[in-house]
C-alpha positions as CSV (number, residue, x, y, z in Angstrom):
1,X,-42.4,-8.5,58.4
2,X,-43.3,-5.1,58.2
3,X,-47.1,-5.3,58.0
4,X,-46.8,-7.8,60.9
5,X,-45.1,-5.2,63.4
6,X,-46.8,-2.0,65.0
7,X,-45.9,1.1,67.0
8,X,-42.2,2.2,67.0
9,X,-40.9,-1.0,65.6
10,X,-42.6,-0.3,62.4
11,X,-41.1,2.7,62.1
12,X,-37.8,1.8,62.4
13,X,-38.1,-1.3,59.8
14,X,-40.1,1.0,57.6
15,X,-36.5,3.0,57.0
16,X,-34.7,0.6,57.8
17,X,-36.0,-1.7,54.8
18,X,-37.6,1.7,52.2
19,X,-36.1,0.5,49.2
20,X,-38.6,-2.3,49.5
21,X,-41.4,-0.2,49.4
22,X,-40.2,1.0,45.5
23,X,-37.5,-1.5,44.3
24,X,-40.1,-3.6,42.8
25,X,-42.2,-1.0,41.2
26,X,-38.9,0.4,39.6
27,X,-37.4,-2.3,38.2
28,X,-41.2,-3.7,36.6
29,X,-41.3,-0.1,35.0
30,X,-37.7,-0.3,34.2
31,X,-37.9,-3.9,32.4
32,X,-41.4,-2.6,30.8
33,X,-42.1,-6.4,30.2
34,X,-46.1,-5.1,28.6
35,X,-44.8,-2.0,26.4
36,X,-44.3,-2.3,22.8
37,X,-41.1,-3.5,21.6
38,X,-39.5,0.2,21.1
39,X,-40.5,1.0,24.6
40,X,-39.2,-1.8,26.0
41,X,-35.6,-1.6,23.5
42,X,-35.6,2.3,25.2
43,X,-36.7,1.7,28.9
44,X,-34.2,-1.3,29.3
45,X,-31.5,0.6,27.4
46,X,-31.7,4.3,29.3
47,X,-33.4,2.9,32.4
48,X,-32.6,-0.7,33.9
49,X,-29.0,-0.1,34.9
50,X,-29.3,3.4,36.4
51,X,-32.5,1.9,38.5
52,X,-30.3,-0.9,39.2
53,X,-27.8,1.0,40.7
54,X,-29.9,3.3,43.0
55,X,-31.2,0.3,44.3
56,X,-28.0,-0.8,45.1
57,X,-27.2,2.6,46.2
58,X,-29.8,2.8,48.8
59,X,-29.1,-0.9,50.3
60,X,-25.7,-0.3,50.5
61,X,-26.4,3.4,52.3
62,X,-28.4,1.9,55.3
63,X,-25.8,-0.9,55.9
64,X,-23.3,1.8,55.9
65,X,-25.8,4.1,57.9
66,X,-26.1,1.5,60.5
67,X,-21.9,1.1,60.6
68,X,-21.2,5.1,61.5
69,X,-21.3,4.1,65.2
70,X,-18.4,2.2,65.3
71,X,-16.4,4.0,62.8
72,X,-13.6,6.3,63.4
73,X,-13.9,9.6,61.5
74,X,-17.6,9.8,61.1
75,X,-17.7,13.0,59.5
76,X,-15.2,12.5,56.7
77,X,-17.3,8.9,55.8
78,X,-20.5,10.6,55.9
79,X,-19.1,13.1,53.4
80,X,-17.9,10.1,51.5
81,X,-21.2,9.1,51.3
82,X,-23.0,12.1,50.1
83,X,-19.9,12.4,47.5
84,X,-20.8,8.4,46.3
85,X,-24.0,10.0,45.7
86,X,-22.9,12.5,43.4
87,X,-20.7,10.6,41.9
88,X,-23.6,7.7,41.0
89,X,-26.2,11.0,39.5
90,X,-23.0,12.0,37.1
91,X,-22.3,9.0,36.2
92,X,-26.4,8.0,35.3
93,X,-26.4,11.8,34.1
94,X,-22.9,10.8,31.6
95,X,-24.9,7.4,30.7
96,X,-27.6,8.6,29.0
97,X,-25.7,11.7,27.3
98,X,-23.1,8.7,26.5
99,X,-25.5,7.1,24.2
100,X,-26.6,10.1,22.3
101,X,-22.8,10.6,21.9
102,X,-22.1,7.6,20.5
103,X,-24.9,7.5,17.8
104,X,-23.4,11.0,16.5
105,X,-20.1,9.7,17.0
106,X,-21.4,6.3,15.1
107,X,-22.8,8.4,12.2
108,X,-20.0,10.6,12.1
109,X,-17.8,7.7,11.7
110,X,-20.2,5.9,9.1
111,X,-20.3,9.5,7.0
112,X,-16.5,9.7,7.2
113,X,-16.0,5.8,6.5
114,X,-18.2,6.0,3.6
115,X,-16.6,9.2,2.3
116,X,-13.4,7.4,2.5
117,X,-15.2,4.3,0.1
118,X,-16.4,6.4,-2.3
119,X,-13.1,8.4,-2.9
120,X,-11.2,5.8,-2.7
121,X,-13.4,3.5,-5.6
122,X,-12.7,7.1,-7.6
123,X,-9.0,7.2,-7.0
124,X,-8.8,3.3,-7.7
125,X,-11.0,4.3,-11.3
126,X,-8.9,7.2,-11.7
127,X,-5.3,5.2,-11.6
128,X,-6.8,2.9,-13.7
129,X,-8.0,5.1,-16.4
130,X,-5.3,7.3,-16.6
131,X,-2.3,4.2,-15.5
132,X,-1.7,4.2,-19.1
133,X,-0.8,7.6,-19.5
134,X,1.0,7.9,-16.5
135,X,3.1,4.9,-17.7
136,X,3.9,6.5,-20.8
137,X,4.6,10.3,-19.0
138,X,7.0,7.9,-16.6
139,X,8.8,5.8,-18.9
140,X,9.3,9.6,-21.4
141,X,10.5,11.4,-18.2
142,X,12.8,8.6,-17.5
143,X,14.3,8.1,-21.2
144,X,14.6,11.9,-21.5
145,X,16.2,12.6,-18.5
146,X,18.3,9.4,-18.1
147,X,22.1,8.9,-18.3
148,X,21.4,5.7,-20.3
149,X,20.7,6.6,-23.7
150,X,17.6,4.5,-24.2
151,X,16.6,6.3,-27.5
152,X,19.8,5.1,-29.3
153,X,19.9,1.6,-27.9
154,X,16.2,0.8,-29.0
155,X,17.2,2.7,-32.7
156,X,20.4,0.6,-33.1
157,X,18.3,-2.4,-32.4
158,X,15.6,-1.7,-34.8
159,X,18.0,-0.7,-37.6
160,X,19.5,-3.7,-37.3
161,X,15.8,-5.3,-37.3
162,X,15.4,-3.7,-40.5
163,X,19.1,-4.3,-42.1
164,X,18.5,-8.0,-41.2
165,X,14.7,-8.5,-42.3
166,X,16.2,-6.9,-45.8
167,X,19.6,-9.0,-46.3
168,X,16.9,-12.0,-45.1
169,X,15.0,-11.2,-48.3
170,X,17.6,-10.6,-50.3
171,X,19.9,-13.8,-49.8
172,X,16.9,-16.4,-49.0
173,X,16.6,-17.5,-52.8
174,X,20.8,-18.0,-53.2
175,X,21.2,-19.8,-49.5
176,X,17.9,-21.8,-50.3
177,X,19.9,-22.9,-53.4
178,X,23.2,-23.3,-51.9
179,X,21.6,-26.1,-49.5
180,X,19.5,-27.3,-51.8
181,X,22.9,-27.9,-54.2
182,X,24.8,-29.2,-51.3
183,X,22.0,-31.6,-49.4
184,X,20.6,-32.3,-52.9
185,X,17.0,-32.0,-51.7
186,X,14.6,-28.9,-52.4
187,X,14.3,-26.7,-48.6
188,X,11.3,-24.6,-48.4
189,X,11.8,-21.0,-48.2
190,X,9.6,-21.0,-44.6
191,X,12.3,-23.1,-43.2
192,X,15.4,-20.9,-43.9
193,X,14.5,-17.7,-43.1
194,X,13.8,-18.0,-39.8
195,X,17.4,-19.3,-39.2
196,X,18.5,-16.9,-41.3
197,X,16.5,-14.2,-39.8
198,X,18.8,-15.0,-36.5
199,X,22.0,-15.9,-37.9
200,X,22.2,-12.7,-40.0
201,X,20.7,-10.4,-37.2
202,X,23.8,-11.1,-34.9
203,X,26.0,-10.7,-38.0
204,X,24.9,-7.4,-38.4
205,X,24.5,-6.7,-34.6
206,X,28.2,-8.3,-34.3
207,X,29.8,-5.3,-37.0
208,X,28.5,-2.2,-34.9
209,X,30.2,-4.0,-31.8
210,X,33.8,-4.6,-33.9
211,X,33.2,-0.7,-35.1
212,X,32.5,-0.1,-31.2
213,X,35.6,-1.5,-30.1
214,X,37.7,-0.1,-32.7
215,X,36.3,3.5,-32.1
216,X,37.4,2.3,-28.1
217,X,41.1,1.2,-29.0
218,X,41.4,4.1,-31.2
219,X,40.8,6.5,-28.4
220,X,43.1,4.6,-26.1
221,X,45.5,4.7,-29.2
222,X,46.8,1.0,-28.8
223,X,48.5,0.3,-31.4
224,X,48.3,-3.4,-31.3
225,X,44.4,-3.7,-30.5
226,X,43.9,-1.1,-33.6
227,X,45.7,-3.3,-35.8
228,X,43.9,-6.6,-34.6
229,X,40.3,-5.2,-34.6
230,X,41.2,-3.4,-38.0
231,X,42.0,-7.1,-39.3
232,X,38.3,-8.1,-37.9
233,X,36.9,-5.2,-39.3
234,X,38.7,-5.5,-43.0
235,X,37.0,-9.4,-42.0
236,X,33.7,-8.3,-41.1
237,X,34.1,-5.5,-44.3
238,X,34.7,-8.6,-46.6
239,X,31.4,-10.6,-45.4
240,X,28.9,-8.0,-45.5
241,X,30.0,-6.6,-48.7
242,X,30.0,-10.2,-50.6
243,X,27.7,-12.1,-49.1
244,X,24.8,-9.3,-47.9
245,X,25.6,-5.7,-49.7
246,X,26.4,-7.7,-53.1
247,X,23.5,-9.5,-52.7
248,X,21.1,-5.9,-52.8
249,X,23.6,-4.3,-55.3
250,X,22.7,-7.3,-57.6
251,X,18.8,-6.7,-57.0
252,X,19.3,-3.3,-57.8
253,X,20.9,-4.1,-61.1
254,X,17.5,-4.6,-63.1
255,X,16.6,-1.1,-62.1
256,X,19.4,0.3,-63.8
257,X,19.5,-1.7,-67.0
258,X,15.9,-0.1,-67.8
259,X,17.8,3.4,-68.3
260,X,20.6,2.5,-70.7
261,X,21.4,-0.2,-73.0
262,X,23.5,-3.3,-73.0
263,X,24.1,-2.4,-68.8
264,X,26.7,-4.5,-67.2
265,X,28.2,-3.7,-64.0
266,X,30.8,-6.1,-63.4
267,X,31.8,-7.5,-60.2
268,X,34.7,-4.7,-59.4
269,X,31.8,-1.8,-59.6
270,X,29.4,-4.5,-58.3
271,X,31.6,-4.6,-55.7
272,X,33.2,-1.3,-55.4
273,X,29.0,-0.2,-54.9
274,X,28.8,-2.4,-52.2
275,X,31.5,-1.1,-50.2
276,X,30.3,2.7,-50.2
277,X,26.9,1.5,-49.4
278,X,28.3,-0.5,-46.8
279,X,30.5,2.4,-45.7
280,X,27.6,5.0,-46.5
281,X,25.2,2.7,-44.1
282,X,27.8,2.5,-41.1
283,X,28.9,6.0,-41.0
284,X,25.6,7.6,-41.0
285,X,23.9,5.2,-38.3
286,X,27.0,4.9,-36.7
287,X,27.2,8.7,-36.2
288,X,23.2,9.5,-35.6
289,X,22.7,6.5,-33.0
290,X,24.9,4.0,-32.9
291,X,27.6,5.1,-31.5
292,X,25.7,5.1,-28.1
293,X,23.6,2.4,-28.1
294,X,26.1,-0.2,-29.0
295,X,28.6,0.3,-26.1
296,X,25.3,-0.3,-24.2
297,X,23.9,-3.0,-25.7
298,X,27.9,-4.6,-25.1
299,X,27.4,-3.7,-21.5
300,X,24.3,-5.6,-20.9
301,X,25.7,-8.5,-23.2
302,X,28.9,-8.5,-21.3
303,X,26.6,-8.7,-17.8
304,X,28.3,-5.5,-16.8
305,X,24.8,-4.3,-16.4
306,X,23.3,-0.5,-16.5
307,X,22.3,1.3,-13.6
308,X,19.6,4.0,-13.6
309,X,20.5,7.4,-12.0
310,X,18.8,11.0,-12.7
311,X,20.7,13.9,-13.0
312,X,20.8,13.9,-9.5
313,X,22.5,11.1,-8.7
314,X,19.5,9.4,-6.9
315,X,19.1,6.2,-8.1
316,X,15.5,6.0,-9.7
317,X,12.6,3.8,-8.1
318,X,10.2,1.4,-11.2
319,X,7.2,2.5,-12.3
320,X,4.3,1.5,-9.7
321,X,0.6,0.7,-10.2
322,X,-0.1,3.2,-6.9
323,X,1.3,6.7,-7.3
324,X,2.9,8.6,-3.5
325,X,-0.3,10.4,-3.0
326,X,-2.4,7.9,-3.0
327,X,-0.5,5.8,-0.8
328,X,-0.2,8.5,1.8
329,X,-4.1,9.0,1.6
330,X,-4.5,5.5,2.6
331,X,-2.1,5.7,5.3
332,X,-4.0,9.1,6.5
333,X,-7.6,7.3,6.5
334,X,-6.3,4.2,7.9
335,X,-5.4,6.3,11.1
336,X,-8.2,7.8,10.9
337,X,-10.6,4.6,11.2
338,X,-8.1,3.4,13.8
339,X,-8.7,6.8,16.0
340,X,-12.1,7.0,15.0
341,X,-12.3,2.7,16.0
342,X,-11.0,4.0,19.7
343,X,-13.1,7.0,19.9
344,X,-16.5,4.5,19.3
345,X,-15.3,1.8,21.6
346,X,-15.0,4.5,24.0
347,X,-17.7,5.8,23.7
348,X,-19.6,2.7,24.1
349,X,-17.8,1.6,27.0
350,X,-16.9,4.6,29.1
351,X,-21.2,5.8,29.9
352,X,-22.1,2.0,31.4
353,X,-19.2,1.2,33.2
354,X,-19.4,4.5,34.9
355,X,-22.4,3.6,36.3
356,X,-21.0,-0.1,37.5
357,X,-18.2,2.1,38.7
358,X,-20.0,4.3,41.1
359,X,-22.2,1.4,42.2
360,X,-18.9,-0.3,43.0
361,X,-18.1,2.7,44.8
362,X,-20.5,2.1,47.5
363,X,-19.5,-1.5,48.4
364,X,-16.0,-0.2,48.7
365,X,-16.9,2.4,50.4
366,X,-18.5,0.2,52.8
367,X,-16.0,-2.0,53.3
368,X,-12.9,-0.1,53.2
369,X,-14.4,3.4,53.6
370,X,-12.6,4.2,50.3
371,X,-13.5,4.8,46.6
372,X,-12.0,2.4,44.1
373,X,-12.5,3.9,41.4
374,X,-11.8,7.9,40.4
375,X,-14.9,9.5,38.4
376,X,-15.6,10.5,36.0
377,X,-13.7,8.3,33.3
378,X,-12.4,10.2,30.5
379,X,-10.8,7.4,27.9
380,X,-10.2,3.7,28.1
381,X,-7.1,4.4,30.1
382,X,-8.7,5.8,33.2
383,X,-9.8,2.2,34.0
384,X,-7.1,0.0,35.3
385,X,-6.0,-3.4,35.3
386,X,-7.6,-5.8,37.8
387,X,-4.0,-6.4,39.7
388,X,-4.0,-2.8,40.1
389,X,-7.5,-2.3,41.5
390,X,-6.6,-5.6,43.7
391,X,-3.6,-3.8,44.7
392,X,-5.4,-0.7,45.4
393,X,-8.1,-2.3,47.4
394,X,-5.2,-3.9,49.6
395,X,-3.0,-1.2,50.2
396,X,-6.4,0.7,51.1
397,X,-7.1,-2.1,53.8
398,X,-3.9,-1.9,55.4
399,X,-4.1,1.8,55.8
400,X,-7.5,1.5,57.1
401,X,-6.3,-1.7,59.9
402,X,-3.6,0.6,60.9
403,X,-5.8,4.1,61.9
């Protein structure tokens, strides 16, 4: 159309239509469709959207050249038009600065995020390394400095392990032969002492609780609880010492017929024996640990349960796999990846759109002889939801029907 017209008429299409004279040669050079592949990854990535939108840029400046006639406030749109400009070189100018700052932001972030790997696989190798340690420094702290007394409970239980894995040794040949007598059939020694393992653990078990509640009744000074537990302790007194403590007094009697001659203890010093060692056996457990642990032990029997406190008054928290610091460092770098998340998509977002933005710009301005949208955009925020820019863009038309 232009090669076909001469003189003055020329002219006038030549700038009225310039951007055809270049649009094409900037947007082959832009698209670099015979470079090498790097050149052409580079001129479509810095290139093709900022030749884009001059293009648009120019197109859209003679339409709204050719409209100042019949606006109203020519100056202040003409100034609009220069500041479109400005706006569009900024944004092309915060484009290709935008993609250098997100590969530094990007390998920043891949630094940090591997930073935050590799001390975290060490943290994870160190609480499992030294888990077993700590476990044992917890569960010490807590049995030193708890109200429960843990150290006399787990004592009373294993002196009455080791009271009843003795009396079990002891009385398995005259119980295996008391069944066997009264069933009439030989029993295995495997088969009693199991049973008898049990039976006679919570006999012995069963006399520090009677001694526990007689010690309690005692203190309380009633008179008729005293006198009933005394007649289940004279009870439990009676069974130990003949059927268990006579028992190990009789094993001990070889041992002392070695050392003199025609030995024969008879059953009231067999006897007698067996009460003091009874009586020597209870008082001295009874004083070093029992006395704690039992009224425990009753509690937690009883379903009175036990309830941890330090010497604070706080109740304790169990013994976790993950200590406090560690979970606060994972709290810490999991903000951090979510800042850092924002930062990126920002970063990648916020140069491009800019761009669209102040291409958009000129349309608007065109239409409405208004901006849409403010520039330069510093975060995700600055760019609003579509109602609002429809809202804008309305309000803005109403304003510009009423002048």
């Amino acid at each position: 159309m232009i090669t076909g017209s001469s003189g003055v008429i020329k002219i006038v299409l030549s700038i009225l239509f310039f951007p055809i004279f270049f649009q094409t040669a900037f947007i082959e050079f832009a698209w670099g469709g015979y470079d090498s592949i790097a050149l052409i990854v580079l001129k479509r990535l810095f290139l093709l959207l900022p030749v884009l939108s001059v293009i648009l840029g120019c197109w859209v400046t003679i339409a709204c050249l050719l409209t100042v006639v019949i606006r109203q406030k020519r100056q202040q749109f003409l100034i609009a038009l220069f500041i479109t400009w400005w706006d569009l070189g900024k944004s092309v100018v915060s484009f290709w600065g935008g993609i250098f700052k997100f590969l530094f932001n990007f390998l920043v972030a891949l630094v940090g995020l591997t930073k935050i790997i590799i001390l975290a696989l060490w943290v994870m190798v160190q609480e499992v390394l030294f888990l077993p340690f700590r476990l044992i420094h917890s569960v010490g702290k807590n049995v030193v400095s708890s109200s429960v007394p843990w150290i006399a409970v787990f004592l009373t239980f294993f002196w009455c392990l080791i009271e009843t894995v003795i009396f079990t040794y002891v009385t398995t040949p005259l119980v295996v032969d008391t069944f066997s007598n009264i069933t009439g059939e030989q029993l295995s020694v495997s088969f009693v002492r199991i049973p008898l393992f049990i039976f006679l653990f919570f006999i012995v078990l069963g006399s520090y609780a009677v001694l526990s509640t007689m010690v309690d009744a005692v203190k309380s000074k009633n008179i008729s609880a005293i006198l009933g537990i005394g007649v289940v302790e004279i009870v439990a007194l009676f069974v130990e010492v003949v059927f268990l403590y006579r028992e190990f007094v009789d094993s001990l009697v070889p041992w002392f017929a070695q050392y003199s001659e025609n030995f024969e203890l008879g059953i009231f010093w067999t006897l007698a024996i067996s009460m003091f060692v009874w009586f020597g056996v209870r008082s001295l457990s009874w004083f070093l640990f029992a006395s704690h642990g039992t009224p425990t032990i009753m509690s937690i029997i009883q379903g009175k349960g036990v309830k941890l406190f330090n010497q604070n008054g706080v109740r304790k928290s169990r013994v976790g796999i993950l200590t406090t610091e560690l979970m606060n460092q994972i709290k810490a770098d999991s903000e951090w990846i979510k800042i850092k998340s924002e930062e990126l998509l920002a970063a990648i977002m916020l140069p491009p759109l800019q761009v669209i933005a102040a291409s958009i710009n000129f349309l608007t301005l065109l239409i409405t002889s208004k901006h849409l949208f403010e520039l330069p955009f510093n975060s995700i925020d600055d760019i609003r939801k579509s109602s609002i820019l429809i809202e804008s863009i309305a309000s803005k038309s109403k304003n510009l029907s009423s002048v």
